[in-house]
N, C-alpha and C positions, 0 to 999 in steps of 0.2 A: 504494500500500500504506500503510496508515493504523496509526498505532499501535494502535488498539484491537484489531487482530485478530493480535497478534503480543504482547501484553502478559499479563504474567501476572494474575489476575484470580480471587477479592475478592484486594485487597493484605492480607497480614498484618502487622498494626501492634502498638507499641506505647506503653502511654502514660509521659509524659517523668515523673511520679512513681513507677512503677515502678524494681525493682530491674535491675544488670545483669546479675546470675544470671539472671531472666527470659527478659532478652533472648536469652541462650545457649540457653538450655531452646528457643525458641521459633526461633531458628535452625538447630539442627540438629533438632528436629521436624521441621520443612520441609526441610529442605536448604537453606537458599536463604543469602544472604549480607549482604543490608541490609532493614532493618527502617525504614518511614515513623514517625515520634516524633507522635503527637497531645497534645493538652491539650485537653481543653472540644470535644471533637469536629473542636479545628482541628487544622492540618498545622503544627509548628511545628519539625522538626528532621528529620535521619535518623541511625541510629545501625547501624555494619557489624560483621561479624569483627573485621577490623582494630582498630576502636573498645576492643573489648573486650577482646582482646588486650594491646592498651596499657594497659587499666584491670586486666588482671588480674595477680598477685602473679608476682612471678620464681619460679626455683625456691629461688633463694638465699634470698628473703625467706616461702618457704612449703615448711614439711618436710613438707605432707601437701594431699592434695584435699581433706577434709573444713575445713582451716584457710583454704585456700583459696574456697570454695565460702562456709564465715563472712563472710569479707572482701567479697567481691563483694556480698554480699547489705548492705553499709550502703552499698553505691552507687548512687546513684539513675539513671537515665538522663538528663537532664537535667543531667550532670556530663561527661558525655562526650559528647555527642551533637552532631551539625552541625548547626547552628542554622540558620535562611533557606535550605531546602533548591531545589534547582535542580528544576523541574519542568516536563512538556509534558504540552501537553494529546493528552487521548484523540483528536483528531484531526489530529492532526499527521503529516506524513508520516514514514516512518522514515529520510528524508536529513535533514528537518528536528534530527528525535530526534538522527542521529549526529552532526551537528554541535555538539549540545551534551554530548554526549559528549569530543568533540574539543576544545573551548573551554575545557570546566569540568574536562577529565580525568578523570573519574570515571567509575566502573562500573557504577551501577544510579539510575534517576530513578524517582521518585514518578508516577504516571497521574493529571492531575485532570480531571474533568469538567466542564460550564461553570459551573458552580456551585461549580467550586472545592473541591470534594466526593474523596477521595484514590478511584480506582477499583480500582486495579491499579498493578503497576512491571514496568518495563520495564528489562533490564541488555546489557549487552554479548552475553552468553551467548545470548540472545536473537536479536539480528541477525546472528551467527553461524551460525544454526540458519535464519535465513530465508534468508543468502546461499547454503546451502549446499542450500535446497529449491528456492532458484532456477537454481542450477547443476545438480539434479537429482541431487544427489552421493549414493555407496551405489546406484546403478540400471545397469543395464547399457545397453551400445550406445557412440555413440562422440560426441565434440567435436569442431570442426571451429573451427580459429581461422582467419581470414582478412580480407583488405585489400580494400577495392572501392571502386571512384570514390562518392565523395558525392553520388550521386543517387538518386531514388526507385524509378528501375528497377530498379539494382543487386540491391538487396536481394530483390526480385523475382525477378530472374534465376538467383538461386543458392537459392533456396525452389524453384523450379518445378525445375531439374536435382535436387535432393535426392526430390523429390515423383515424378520423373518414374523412378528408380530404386525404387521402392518404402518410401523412407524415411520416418518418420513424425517431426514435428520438436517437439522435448516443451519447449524454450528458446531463447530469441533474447536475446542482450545485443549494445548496438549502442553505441559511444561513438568518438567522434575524438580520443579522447585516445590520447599513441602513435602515432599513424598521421600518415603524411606530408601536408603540405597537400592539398589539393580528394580528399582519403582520407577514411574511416571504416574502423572496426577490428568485426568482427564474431565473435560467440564464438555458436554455434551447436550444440545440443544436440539428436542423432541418435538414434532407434530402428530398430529392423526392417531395420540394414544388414548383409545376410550377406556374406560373403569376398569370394566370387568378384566383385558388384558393388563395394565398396569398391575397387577397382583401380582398375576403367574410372571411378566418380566422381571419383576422386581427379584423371585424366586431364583429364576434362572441365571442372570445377571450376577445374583450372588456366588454363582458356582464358578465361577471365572475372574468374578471382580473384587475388590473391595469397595462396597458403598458407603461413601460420608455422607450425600444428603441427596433427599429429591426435592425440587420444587415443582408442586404443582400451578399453572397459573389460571388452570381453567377451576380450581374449586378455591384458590388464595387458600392453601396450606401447602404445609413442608414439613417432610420429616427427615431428622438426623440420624446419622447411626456412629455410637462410639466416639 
């Protein structure tokens, strides 16, 4: 999965001679939260909410919007703004992306292209919204968490009993982290399992697997195991 196809896109920019009234205007326009800063067509800053916030008057120091909304308007962007912004490129994966997310702590990167050209931004809000189209979340049917020896069969074996019950499988997350040595831990996303099989799988499953939880999402319960 590539930044490009998860990135918000054109970026709304703007430029670091501009005011920071602007920027406000042009944030909640969009909705969005940080703003790429250009000059002369380059990427030279980014400037957020937050930013603004901090540049804008207290209440103590401003008895009115209008006096406020004055103020902000002799500030240029380029007074607040983060200068040598953190960016990935449009093809970077998005573990790639979250790692500089994690490094740098920050909540939204500038997208450039290989021209170095700003495309789009990409925020936290964002890989939220993929993790959670990868989990398949908001859909009915059920999850299936479980333990199986680290081999290539494994995985296999418990696709072909889900398949063999009439289930249709819409996600697979596979990692060994959590899981016991020569283990892998499997997160498994179910459709088309009605009641009465859900039983007898759950039976079966155990003779292959190890199960820590099911989630049902068509009756909202879940059960754990151990």
């Amino acid at each position: 999965m590539l930044v490009m196809n998860w990135m918000h896109q054109p970026a709304i920019t703007i430029d670091a001679d501009d005011v920071v009234a602007d920027a406000a205007t042009l944030l909640q326009e969009h909705e969005i939260h940080m703003l790429p800063v250009m000059q002369k067509g380059k990427l030279v800053g980014i400037v957020t909410d937050r930013d603004i916030k901090r540049a804008s008057p207290s209440d103590v120091v401003s008895e009115n919007r209008a006096q406020s909304s004055d103020l902000l308007a002799g500030i240029t962007i380029k007074k607040i703004m983060t200068p040598d912004p953190v960016t990935v490129s449009c093809d970077y994966t998005l573990e790639e992306a979250v790692e500089k997310f994690l490094v740098h702590n920050i909540s939204g990167i500038p997208v450039v292209n290989r021209q170095q050209k700003v495309i789009g931004v990409i925020t936290k809000s964002d890989l939220f919204h993929m993790i959670l189209t990868l989990f398949g979340f908001g859909k009915k049917g059920h999850k299936f968490a479980l333990e199986v020896k680290d081999r290539p069969e494994s995985l296999t074996a418990i696709t072909d009993i889900i398949d063999g019950y009439g289930g249709r499988i819409t996600s697979i997350l596979s990692t060994r982290e959590r899981a016991a040595k020569g283990y892998r831990r499997l997160y498994i996303r179910v459709a088309d399992i009605d009641q009465p099989s859900l039983a007898h799988l759950k039976e079966v499953i155990t003779q292959k697997a190890t199960l820590r939880y099911i989630i049902d999402y068509n009756e909202k319960k879940r059960e754990c195991f151990g």
